[in-house]
N, C-alpha and C positions, 0 to 999 in steps of 0.2 A: 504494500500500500504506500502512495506516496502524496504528500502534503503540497504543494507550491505557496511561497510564501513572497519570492518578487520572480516574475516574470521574465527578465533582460535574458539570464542564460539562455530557457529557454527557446524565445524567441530569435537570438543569436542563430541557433543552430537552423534554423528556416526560414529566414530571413539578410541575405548576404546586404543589403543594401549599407553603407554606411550610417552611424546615424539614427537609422529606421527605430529599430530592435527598443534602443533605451525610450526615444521618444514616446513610442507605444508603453513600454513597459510602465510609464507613472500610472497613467487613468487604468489600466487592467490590477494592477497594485491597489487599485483603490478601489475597485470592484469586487478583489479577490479581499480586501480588508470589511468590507461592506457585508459580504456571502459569507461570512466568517463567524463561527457559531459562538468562537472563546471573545471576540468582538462585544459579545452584549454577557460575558460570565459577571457574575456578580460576584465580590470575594465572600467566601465563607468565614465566619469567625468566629474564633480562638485558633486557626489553623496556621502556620510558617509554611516556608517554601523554602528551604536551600540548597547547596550543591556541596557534595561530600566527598572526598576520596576513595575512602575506607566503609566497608560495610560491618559495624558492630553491632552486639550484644541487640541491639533492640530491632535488627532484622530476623533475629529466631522467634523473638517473641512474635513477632509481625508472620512470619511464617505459620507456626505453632496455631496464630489465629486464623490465617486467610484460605491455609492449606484445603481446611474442610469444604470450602467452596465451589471448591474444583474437583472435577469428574478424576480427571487421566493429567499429571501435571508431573513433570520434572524435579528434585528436590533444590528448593531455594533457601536453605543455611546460610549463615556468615561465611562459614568453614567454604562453603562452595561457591558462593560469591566470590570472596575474595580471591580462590584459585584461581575463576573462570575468568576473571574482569581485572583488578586488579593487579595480581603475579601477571597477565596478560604479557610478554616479550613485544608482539606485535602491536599492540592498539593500545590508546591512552584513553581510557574508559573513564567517562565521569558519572556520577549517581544521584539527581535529582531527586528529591524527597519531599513529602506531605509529611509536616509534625505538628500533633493535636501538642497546644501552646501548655496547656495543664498539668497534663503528666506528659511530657516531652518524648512523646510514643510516634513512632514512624506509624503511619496509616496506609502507604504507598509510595512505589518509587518506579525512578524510569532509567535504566541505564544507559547510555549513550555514547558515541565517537562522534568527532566532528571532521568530515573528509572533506578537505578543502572547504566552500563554502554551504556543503548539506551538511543534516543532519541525520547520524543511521543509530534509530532505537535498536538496541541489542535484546535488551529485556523490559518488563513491566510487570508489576505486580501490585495489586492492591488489594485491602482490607476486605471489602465489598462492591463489588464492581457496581450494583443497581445506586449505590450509596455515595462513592467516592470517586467514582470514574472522571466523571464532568469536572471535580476541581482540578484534579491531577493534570488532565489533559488538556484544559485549559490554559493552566498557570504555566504549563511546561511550554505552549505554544506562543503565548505570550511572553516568557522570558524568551525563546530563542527568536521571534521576530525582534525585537528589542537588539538582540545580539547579529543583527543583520543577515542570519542564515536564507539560503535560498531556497530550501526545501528541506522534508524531513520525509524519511524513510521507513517502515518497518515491517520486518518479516514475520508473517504468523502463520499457523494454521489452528485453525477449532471452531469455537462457537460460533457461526454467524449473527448471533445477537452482538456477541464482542464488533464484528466487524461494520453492522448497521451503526453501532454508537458512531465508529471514526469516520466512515462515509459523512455522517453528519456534520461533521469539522471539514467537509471537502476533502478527506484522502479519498482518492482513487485506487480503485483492485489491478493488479496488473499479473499478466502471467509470468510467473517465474518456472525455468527449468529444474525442479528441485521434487524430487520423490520421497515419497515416507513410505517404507516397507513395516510392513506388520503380519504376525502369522498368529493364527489363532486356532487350536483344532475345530470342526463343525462341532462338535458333536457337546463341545465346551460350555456351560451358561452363560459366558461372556461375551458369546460370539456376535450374539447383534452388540453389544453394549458396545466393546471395541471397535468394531468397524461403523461405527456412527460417530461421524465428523466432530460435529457436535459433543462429545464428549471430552473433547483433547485440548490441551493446549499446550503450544508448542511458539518458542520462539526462536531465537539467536542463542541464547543461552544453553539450549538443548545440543548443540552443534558439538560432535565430536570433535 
């Protein structure tokens, strides 16, 4: 799925004219700021927003809590945050956070890289998606337009209720070359459960 947040690159690439590309790009910037769902968020409060290095001690708790909400999900610990994103060799991961201001409790975070002037969500995870989704994705869209990013990227598979939410923010679905193998015997009681989409979720994070 991918976000557009200013126009110019795009337009660049099909558009050789000198000139042309940026001219356009203000008034569609403003159309695309206008169409824009985090545009009318309202903040929630008692809640922070800020960006962390390190994933501690109150991502288990946040785990321990969120886990049950999810069908078929990957384990998201400190212990394995921090291998997967952090120790990272390759990528300079940063971790966007929702902290309820009272008991300074993580409610949600969003992992991220900054590749040139995109942005590629690696993982996401929140407390309750029907409950926290909208500030998370919000605040996090609004800090990186702020941060002059030209688009945001993220890879999933599962729910399509998860994906009708970020439709609604303007991501678009786009085909990716990317397969999930899964084997299940027939005969198994989990055989429909498993092979229904809808029960998985799968991000960056899961990536061997």
């Amino acid at each position: 799925m991918v976000k557009i947040l200013r126009s110019q690159d795009y337009l660049e690439k099909h558009i050789t004219l000198p000139f042309v590309p940026k001219l356009l790009s203000k008034p569609i910037d403003l159309i695309l700021k206008v169409l824009s769902k985090e545009s009318y968020y309202k903040k929630r409060r008692g809640f922070r927003f800020e960006v962390l290095s390190v994933f501690d001690k109150r991502f288990d708790e946040l785990w321990q809590k969120a886990s049950s909400h999810y069908s078929i999900i990957g384990e998201r610990t400190s212990e394995f945050l921090n291998w997967r994103f952090t120790q990272c060799p390759y990528k300079r991961y940063s971790i966007f956070v929702m902290i309820k201001n009272e008991r300074n409790e993580i409610f949600g975070y969003i992992v991220y890289y900054v590749d040139q002037h995109s942005v590629r969500i690696a993982d996401l995870l929140v407390l309750d998606m029907n409950s926290y989704i909208d500030a998370l994705v919000s605040e996090f869209l609004l800090f990186q337009t702020k941060e002059k990013r030209h688009s945001v990227s993220f890879i999933y598979f599962g729910n399509e209720h998860f994906v009708n939410k970020l439709k609604k923010y303007r991501f678009s679905v786009r085909e990716a070359n990317r397969n999930i193998v899964a084997y299940v015997n027939s005969s198994s009681p989990f055989y429909p459960y498993i092979l229904d989409k809808n029960n998985w979720y799968l991000t960056e994070a899961d990536n061997d």
